[in-house]
GUZARO-420479 format. One record per residue (C-alpha): residue in three letters; chain; x, y, z. Coordinates in pm, whole numbers. Example, Ala and Ser with C-alpha at 12.3 -4.5 7.8 and 13.67 -1.06 7.14 Angstrom:
// GUZARO-420479
+--------+--------+--------+--------+--------+
! residu ! chaine !      X !      Y !      Z !
+--------+--------+--------+--------+--------+
!    ALA !      A !   1230 !   -450 !    780 !
!    SER !      A !   1367 !   -106 !    714 !
+--------+--------+--------+--------+--------+
END
This chain:
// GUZARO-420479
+--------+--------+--------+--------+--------+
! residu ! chaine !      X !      Y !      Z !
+--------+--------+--------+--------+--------+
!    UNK !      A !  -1165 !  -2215 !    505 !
!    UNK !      A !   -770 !  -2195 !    454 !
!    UNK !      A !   -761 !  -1784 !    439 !
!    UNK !      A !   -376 !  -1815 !    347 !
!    UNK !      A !   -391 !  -1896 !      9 !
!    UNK !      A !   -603 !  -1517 !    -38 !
!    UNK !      A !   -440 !  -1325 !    221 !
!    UNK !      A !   -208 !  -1126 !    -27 !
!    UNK !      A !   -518 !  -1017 !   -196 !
!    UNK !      A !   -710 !   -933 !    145 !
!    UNK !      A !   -414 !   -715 !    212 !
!    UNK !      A !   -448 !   -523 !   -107 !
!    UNK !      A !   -788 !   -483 !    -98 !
!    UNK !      A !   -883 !   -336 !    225 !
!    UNK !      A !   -664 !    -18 !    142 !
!    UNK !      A !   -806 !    -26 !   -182 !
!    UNK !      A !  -1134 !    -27 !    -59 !
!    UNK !      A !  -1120 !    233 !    172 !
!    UNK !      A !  -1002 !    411 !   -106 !
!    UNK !      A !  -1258 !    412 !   -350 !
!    UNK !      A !  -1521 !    438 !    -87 !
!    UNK !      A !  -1332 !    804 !     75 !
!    UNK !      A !  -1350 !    897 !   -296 !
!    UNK !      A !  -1725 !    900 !   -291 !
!    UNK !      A !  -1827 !    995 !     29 !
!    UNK !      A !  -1719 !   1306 !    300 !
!    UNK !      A !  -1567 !   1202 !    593 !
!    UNK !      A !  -1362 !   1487 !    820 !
!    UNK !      A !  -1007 !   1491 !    717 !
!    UNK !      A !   -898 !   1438 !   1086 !
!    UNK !      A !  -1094 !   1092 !   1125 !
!    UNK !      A !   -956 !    989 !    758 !
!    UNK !      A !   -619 !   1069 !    887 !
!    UNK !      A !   -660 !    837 !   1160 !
!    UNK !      A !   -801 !    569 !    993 !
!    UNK !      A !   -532 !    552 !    726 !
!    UNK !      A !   -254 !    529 !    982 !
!    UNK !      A !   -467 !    269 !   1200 !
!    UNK !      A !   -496 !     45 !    821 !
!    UNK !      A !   -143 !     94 !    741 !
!    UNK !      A !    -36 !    -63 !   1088 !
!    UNK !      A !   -269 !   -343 !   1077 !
!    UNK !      A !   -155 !   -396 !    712 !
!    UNK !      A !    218 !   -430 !    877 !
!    UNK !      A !     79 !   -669 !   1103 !
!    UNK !      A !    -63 !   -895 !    818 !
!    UNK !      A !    268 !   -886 !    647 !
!    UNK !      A !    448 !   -994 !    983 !
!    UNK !      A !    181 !  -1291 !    977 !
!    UNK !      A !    180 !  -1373 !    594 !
!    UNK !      A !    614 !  -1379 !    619 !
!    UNK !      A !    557 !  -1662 !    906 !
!    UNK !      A !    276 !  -1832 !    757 !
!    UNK !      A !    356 !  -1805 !    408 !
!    UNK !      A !    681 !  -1904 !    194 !
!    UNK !      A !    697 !  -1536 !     46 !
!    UNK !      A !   1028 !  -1404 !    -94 !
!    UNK !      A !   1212 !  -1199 !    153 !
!    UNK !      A !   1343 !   -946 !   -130 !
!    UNK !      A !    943 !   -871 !   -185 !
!    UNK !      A !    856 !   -884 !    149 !
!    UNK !      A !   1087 !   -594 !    192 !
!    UNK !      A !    926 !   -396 !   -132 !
!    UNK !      A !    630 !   -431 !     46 !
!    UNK !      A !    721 !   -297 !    367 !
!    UNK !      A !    908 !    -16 !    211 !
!    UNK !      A !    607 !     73 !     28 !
!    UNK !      A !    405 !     80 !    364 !
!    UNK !      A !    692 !    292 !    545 !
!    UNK !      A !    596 !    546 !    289 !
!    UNK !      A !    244 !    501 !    302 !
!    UNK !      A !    273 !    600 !    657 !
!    UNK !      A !    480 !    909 !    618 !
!    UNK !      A !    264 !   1117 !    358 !
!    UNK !      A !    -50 !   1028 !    519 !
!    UNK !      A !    156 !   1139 !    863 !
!    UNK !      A !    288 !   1473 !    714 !
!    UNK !      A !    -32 !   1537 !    498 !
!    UNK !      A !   -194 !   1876 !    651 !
!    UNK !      A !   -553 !   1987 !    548 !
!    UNK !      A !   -602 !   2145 !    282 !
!    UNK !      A !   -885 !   2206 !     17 !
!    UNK !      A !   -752 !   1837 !   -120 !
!    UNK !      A !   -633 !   1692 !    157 !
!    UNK !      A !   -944 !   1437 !    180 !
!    UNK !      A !   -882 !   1375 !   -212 !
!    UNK !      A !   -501 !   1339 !   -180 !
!    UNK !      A !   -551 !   1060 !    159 !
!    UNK !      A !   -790 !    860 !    -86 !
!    UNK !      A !   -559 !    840 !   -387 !
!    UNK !      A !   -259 !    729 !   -130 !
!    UNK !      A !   -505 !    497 !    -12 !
!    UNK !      A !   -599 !    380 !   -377 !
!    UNK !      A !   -272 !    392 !   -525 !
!    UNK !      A !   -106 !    169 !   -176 !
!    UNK !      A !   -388 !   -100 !   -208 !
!    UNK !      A !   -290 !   -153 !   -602 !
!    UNK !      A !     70 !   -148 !   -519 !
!    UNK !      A !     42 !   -378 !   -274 !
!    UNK !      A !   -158 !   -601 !   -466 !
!    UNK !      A !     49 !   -616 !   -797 !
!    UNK !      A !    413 !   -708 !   -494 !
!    UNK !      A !    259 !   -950 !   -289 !
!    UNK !      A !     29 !  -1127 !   -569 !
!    UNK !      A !    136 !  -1350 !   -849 !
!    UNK !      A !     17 !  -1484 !  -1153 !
!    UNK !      A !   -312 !  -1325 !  -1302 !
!    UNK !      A !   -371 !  -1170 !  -1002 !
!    UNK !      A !    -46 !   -947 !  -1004 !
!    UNK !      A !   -108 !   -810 !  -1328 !
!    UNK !      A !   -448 !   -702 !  -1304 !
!    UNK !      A !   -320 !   -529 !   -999 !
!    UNK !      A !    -88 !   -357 !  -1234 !
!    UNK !      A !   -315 !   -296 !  -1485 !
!    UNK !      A !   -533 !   -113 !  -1239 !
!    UNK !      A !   -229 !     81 !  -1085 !
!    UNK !      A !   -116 !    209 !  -1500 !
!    UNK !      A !   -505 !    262 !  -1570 !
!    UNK !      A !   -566 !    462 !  -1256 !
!    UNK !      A !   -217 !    674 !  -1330 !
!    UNK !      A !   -345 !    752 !  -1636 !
!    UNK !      A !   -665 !    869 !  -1519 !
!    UNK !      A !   -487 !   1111 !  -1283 !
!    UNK !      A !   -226 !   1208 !  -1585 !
!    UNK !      A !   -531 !   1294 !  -1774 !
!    UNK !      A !   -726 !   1485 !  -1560 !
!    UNK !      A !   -445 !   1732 !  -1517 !
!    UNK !      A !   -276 !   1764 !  -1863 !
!    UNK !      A !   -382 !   1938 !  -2156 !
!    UNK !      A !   -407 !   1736 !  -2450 !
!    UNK !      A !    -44 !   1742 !  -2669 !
!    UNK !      A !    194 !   1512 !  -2809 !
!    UNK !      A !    420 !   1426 !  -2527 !
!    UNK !      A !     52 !   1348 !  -2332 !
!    UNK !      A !    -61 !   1147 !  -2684 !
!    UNK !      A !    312 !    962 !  -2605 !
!    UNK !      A !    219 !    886 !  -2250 !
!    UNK !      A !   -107 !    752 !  -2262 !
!    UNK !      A !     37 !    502 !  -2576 !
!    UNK !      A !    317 !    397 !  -2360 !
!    UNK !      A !     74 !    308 !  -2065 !
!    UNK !      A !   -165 !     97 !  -2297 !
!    UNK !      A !     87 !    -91 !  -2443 !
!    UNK !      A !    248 !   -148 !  -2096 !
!    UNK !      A !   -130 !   -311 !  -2005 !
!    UNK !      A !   -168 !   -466 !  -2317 !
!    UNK !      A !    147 !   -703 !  -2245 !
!    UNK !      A !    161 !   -717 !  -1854 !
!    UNK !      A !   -239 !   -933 !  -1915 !
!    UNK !      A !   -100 !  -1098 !  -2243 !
!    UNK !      A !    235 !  -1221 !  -2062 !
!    UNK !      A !     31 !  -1443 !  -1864 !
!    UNK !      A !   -133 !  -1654 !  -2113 !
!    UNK !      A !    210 !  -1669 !  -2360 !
!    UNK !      A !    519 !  -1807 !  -2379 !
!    UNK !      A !    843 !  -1757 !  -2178 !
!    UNK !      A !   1010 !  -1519 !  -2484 !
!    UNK !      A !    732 !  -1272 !  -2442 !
!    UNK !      A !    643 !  -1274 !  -2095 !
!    UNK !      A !   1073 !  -1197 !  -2084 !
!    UNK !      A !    991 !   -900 !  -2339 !
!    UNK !      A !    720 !   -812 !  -2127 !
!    UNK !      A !    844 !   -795 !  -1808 !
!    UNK !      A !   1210 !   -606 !  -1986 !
!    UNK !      A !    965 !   -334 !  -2096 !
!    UNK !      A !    760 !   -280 !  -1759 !
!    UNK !      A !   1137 !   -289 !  -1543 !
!    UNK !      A !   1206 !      0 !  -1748 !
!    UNK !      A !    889 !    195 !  -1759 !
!    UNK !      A !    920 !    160 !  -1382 !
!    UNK !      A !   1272 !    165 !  -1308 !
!    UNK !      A !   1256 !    459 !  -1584 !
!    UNK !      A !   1502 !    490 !  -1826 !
!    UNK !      A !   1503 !    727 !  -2128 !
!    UNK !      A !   1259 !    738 !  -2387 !
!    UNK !      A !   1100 !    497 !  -2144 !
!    UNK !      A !   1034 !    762 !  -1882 !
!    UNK !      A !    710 !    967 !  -1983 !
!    UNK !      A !    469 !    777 !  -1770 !
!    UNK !      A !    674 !    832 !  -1422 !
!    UNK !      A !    748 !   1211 !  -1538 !
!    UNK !      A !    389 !   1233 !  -1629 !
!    UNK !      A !    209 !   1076 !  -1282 !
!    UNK !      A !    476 !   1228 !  -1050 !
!    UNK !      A !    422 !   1579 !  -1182 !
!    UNK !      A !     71 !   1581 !  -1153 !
!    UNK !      A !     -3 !   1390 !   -866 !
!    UNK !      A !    -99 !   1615 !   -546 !
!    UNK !      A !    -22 !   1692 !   -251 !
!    UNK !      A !    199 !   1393 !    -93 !
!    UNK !      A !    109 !   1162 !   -283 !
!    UNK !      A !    400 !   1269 !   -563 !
!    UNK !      A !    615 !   1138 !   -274 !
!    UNK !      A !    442 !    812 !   -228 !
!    UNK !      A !    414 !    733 !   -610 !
!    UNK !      A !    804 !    727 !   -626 !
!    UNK !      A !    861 !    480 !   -408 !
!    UNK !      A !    574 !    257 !   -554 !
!    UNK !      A !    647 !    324 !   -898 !
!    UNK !      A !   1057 !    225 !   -846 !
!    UNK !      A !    969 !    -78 !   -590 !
!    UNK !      A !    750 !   -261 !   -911 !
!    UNK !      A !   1043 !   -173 !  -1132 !
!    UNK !      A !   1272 !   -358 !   -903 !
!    UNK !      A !   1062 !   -682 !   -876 !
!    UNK !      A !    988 !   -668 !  -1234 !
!    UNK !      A !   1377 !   -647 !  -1248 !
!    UNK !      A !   1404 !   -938 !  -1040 !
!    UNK !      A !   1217 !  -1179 !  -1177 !
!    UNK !      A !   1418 !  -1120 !  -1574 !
!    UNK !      A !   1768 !  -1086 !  -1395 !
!    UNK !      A !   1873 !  -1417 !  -1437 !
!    UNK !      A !   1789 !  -1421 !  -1783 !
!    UNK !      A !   1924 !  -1120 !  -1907 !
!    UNK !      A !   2231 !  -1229 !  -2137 !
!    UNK !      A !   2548 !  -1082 !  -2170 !
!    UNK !      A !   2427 !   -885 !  -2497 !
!    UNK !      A !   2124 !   -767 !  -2343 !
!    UNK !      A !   2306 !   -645 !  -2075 !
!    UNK !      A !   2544 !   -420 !  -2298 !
!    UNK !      A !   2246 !   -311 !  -2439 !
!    UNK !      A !   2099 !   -189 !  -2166 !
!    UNK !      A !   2445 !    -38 !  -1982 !
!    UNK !      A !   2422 !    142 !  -2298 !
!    UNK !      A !   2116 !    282 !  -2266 !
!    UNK !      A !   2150 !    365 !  -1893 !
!    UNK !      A !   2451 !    597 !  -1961 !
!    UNK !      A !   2273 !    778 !  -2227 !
!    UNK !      A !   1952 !    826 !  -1964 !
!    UNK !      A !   2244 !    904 !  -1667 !
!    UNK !      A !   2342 !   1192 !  -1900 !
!    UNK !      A !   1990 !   1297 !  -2027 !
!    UNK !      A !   1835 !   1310 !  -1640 !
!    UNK !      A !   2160 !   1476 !  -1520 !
!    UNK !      A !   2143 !   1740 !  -1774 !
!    UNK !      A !   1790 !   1809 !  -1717 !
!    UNK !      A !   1814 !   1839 !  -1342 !
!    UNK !      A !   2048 !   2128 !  -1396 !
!    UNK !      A !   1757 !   2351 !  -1668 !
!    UNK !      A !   1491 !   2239 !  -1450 !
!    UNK !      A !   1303 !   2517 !  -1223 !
!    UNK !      A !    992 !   2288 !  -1099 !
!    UNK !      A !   1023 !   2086 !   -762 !
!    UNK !      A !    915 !   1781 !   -891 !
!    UNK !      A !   1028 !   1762 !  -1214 !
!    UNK !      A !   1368 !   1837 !  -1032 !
!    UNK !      A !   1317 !   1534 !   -839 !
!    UNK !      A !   1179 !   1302 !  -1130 !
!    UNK !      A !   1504 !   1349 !  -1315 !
!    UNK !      A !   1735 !   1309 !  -1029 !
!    UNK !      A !   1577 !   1004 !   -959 !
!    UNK !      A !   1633 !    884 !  -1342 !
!    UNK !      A !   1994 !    951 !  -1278 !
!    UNK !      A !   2048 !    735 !  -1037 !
!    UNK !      A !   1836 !    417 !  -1099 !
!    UNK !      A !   2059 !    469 !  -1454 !
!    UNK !      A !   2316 !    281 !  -1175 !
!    UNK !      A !   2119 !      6 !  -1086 !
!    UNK !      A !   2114 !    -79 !  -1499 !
!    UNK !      A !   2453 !     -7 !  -1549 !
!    UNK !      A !   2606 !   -210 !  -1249 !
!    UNK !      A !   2388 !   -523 !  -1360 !
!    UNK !      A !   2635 !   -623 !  -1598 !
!    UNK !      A !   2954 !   -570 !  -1313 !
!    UNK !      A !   2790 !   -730 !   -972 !
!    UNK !      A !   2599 !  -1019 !   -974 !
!    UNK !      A !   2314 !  -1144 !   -720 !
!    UNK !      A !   2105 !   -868 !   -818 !
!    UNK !      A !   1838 !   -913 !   -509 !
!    UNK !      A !   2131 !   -870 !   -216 !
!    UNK !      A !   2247 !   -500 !   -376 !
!    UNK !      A !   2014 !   -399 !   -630 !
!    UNK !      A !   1653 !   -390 !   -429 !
!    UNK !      A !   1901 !   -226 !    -70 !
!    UNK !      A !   2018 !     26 !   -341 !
!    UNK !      A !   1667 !     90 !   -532 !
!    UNK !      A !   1479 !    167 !   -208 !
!    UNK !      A !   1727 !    375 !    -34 !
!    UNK !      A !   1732 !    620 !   -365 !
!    UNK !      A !   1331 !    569 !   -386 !
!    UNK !      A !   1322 !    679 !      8 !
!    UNK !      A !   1582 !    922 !    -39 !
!    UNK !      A !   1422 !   1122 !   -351 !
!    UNK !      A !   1052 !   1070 !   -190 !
!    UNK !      A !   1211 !   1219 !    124 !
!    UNK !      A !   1326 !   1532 !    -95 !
!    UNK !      A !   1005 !   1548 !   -325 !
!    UNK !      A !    808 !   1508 !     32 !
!    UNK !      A !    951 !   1815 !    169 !
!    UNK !      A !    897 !   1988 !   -123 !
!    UNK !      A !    519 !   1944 !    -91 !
!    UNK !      A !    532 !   2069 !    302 !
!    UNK !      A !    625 !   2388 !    134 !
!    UNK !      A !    427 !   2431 !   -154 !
!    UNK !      A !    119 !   2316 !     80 !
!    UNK !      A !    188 !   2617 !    305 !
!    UNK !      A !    269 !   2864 !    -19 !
!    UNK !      A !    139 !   2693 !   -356 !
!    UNK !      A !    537 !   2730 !   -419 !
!    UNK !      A !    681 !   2488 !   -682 !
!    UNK !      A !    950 !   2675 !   -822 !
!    UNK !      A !   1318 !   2654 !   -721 !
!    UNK !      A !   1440 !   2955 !   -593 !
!    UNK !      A !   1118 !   3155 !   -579 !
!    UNK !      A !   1149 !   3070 !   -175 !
!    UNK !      A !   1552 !   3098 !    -78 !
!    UNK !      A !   1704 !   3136 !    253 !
!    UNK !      A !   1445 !   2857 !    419 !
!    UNK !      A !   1669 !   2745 !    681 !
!    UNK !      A !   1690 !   3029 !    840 !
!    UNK !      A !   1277 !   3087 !    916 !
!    UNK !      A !   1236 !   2675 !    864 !
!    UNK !      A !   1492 !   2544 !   1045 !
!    UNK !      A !   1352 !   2202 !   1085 !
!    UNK !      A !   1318 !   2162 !    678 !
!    UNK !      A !   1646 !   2311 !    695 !
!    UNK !      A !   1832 !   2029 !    853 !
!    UNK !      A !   1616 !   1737 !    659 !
!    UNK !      A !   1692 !   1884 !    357 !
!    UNK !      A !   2029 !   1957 !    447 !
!    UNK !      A !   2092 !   1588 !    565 !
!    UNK !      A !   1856 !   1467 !    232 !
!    UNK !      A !   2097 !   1560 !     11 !
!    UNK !      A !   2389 !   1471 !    147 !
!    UNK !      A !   2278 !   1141 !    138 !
!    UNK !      A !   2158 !   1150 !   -195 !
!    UNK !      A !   2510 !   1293 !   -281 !
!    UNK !      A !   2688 !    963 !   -209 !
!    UNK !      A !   2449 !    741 !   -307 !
!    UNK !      A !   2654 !    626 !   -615 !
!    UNK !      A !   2910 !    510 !   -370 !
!    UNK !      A !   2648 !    273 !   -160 !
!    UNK !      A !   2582 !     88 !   -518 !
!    UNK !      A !   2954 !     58 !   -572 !
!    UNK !      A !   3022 !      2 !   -216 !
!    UNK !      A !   2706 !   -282 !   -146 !
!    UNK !      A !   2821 !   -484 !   -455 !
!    UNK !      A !   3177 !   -508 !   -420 !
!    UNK !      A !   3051 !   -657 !    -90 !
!    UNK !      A !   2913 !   -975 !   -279 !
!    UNK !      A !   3117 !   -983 !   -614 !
!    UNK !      A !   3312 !  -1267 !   -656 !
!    UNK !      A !   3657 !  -1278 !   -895 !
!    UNK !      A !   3549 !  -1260 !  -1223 !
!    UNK !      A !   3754 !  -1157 !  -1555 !
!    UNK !      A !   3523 !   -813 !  -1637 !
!    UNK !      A !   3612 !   -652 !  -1966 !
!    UNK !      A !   3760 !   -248 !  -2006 !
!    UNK !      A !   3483 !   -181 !  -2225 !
!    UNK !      A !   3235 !   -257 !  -1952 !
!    UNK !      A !   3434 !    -85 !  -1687 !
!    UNK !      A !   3498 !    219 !  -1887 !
!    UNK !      A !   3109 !    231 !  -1917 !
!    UNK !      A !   3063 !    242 !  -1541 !
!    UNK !      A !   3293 !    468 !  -1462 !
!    UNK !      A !   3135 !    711 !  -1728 !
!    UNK !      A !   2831 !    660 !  -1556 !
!    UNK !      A !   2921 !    662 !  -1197 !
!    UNK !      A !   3135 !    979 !  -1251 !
!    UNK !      A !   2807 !   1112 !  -1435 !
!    UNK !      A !   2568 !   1049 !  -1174 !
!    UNK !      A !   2803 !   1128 !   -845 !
!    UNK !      A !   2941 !   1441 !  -1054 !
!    UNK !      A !   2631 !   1585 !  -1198 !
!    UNK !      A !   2412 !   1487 !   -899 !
!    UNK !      A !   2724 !   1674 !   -664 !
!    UNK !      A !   2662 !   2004 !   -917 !
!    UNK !      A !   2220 !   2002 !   -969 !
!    UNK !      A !   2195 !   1909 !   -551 !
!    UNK !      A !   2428 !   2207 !   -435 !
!    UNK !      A !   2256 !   2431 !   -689 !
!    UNK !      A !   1920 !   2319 !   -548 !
!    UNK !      A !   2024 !   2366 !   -194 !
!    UNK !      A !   2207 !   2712 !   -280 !
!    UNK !      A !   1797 !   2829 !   -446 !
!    UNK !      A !   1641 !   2713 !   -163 !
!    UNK !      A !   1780 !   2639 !    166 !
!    UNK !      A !   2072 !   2904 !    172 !
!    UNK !      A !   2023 !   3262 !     93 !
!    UNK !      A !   1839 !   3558 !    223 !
!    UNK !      A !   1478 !   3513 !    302 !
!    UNK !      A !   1218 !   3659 !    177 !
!    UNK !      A !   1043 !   3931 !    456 !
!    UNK !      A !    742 !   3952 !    245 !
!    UNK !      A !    681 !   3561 !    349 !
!    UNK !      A !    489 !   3463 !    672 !
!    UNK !      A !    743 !   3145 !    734 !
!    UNK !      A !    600 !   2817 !    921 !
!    UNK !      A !    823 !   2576 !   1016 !
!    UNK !      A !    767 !   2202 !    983 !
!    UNK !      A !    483 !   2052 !   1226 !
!    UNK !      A !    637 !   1753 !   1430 !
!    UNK !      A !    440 !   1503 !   1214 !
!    UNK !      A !    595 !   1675 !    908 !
!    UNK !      A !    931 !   1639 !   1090 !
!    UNK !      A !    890 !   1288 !   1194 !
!    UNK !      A !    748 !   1170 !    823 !
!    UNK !      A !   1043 !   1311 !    678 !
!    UNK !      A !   1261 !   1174 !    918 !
!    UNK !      A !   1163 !    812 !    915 !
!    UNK !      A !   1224 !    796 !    528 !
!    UNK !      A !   1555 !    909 !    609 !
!    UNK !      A !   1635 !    622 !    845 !
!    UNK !      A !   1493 !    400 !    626 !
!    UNK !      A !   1710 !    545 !    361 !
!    UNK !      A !   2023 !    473 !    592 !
!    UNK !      A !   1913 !    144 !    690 !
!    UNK !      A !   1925 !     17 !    351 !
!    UNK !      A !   2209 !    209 !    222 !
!    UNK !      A !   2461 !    124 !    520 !
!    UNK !      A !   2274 !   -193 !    733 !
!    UNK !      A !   2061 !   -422 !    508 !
+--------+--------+--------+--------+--------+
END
C-alpha cells in the first residue's frame, strides 16, 4: 500500500486524535505535556519526509511548520492549572484541524476547515452570552462553511468568491473580523496564542491560491477596505484595556498591510506568507506572554499589573524585545517587497493609499505599543503582588517565536 498519497491526512489526524481522546479521558497533566511535545516532533519529522517524498508547495510547507513551531511553544510554556489538561487538548484539537485543512487539498481541505470554524464556534459559544454581535458571529461562521464545502463542487467564479471571503475572515479585515475577535478572546489559557498563528497561516494560503486572479479593480477594492480596517484596529488598540483584545486588534492593523501592498509588489508567496508569519509569531509571542501572567494572577487588564520588569525581569526583556519588533514590522513588508518588485508604472492614487496606511499602522502601532509597554512593563510595582518570574520553559517558548519572528522578517 502506497501510504503517500494519505500521509497529509495521517499527519492531521494523529494530533487530532489525541485530541479528542484527552478531551474524554484524565490523564496527569505532566505525561500529557510530554506526549504533546513528543507528537509535535514526530509530526516535524513527517513533514521533513512528506517535503522529500512528496511534490508539496514550499510556501505551505512553511505554513505548516510555522504552525508546528507554535504548537510547540504553548504546549512548552503551558503551566498547570485547573485547565491546563483542557487547554493541551484543544491545542491538540485545534493543530490536528489546522494541519489538515494546509497540507490537504480538495474535499479533504475543506472539511478540515469546516471542522476547524465548527469547533471555534463551539468554543465561542460556550463562553459568550447570547447578543447580537455573538448572533453576527455565529452567521458569519456558517456562511463561511456553507461556501468553503459548496466551492468544491461549483464553478471557478464561486469557488474565487469563496475563497475572497475565507482570506478575509482569516486574514481579518473589518466587518469581516468577528469570528477571530470572537475565538481569540475566549480561547484559554495558551491556546489564544496558538489560534493566531493558525487562524492568519489559513488566511495566507487562502490568499495564495486567489492572488493571481485578483484584478486590478478588486484590488482597489480591497486596498480600500484595508485602510479603513488599518484605521478601525489602530483606533481600537488605543480604547482597549483587555490583553487580548489588545492583541486581536493590533494584529488587524497590520495584516491591513499585507492587503494594501497586494496591489504595489507582486509575487505575493516570496513577501506576503515571510511577512504574515513573522506578525502571526510576533503578536502570538505578545498575546503568549500575556497568558504567563494572567495564569499566575487571573490578570487580563492592562495596567492593573505595572512595573513587571522590575520583579519579572525575564518577561521584561521578551516583551521589551516583542515590541520592538512589532514596531518596525511595517518596514519588513515595505522592505521584503521592494526586494522582488520589478519596474512597473504604479499610479499616485495607489501610492497615496499606502502611504496612508503604512504611516497608519507604523504610527498608530509606535503610539498603542509604547502605551502598552508604559501600563505594564514600566512603572512602579505593585508590593501587594507576590511576583514570579518566567519559568525557563516559559522563557524559551517565548523566545523561539521570537527567532522565528526574525527569521522570517530579516532571513527567509
Amino acid at each position: 500500500m502506497n501510504i503517500e498519497p494519505t500521509l497529509p491526512v495521517i499527519l492531521a489526524l494523529i494530533p487530532l486524535f489525541l485530541g479528542m481522546v484527552w478531551k474524554v479521558t484524565r490523564f496527569s497533566f505532566a505525561t500529557l505535556k510530554s506526549i504533546g511535545l513528543a507528537t509535535i516532533g514526530a509530526l516535524g519529522g513527517g513533514l521533513v519526509y512528506m517535503q522529500s517524498a512528496l511534490d508539496t508547495d514550499p510556501s505551505i510547507m512553511f505554513l505548516a511548520v510555522a504552525v508546528l513551531l507554535s504548537g510547540f511553544c504553548v504546549i512548552l510554556g503551558q503551566e498547570k492549572t485547573e485547565q491546563s489538561s483542557v487547554v493541551c487538548a484543544s491545542i491538540m484539537i485545534v493543530l490536528g484541524l489546522g494541519l489538515g485543512v494546509l497540507l490537504s487539498q480538495g474535499v479533504v481541505s475543506r472539511i478540515f476547515l469546516s471542522g476547524l470554524l465548527g469547533y471555534a464556534a463551539v468554543s465561542f459559544i460556550r463562553e459568550r452570552h447570547r447578543s447580537y454581535r455573538t448572533t453576527i458571529t455565529l452567521l458569519h461562521i456558517v456562511i463561511a462553511v456553507i461556501l468553503s464545502l459548496s466551492s468544491v463542487f461549483t464553478g471557478k467564479s464561486l469557488q474565487m468568491f469563496a475563497s475572497l471571503f475565507l482570506a478575509v475572515t482569516f486574514l481579518p479585515l473589518a466587518p469581516f473580523h468577528l469570528p477571530f475577535v470572537g475565538t481569540i478572546e475566549s480561547a484559554k489559557g495558551t491556546l489564544s496564542s496558538f489560534w493566531i498563528v493558525v487562524w492568519l497561516t489559513i488566511g495566507l494560503a487562502e490568499l495564495q491560491m486567489i492572488f493571481s486572479s485578483l484584478t486590478a479593480e478588486m484590488l482597489f477594492a480591497i486596498s480600500l477596505l484595508a485602510l479603513v480596517s488599518a484605521v478601525y484596529a489602530s483606533f481600537s488598540c488605543l480604547g482597549q484595556q483587555r490583553s487580548n483584545l489588545f492583541v486581536v486588534f493590533a494584529t488587524m492593523a497590520h495584516v491591513a498591510l499585507v492587503w494594501g501592498l497586494l496591489d504595489i509588489f507582486p509575487s505575493f508567496p516570496k513577501w506576503g506568507i515571510p511577512f504574515g508569519v513573522t506578525v502571526a509569531f510576533v503578536m502570538s509571542g505578545i498575546c503568549l506572554a500575556f497568558s504567563f501572567v494572567r495564569q499566575r494572577y487571573g490578570w487580563q487588564t492592562l495596567g492593573k499589573l505595572p512595573g513587571l520588569a522590575s520583579p519579572m525581569p525575564r518577561l521584561g526583556i521578551v516583551m521589551i524585545l516583542l515590541v520592538s519588533f512589532a514596531m518596525f514590522l511595517p518596514l519588513f513588508s515595505t522592505f521584503s517587497g521592494l526586494m522582488i518588485m520589478p519596474t512597473v508604472a504604479t499610479q499616485d492614487v495607489e501610492l497615496v493609499m499606502v502611504l496612508s496606511m503604512f504611516l497608519v499602522v507604523w504610527l498608530g502601532g509606535g503610539w498603542y505599543f509604547s502605551q502598552m509597554l508604559h501600563q505594564t512593563v514600566f512603572g512602579t510595582a505593585r508590593s501587594d503582588v507576590p511576583y514570579t518570574d518566567l519559568r525557563v520553559a516559559e522563557f524559551v517558548a517565548i523566545s523561539a517565536l521570537l527567532v522565528g519572528a526574525t527569521y522570517c522578517g530579516l532571513v527567509h
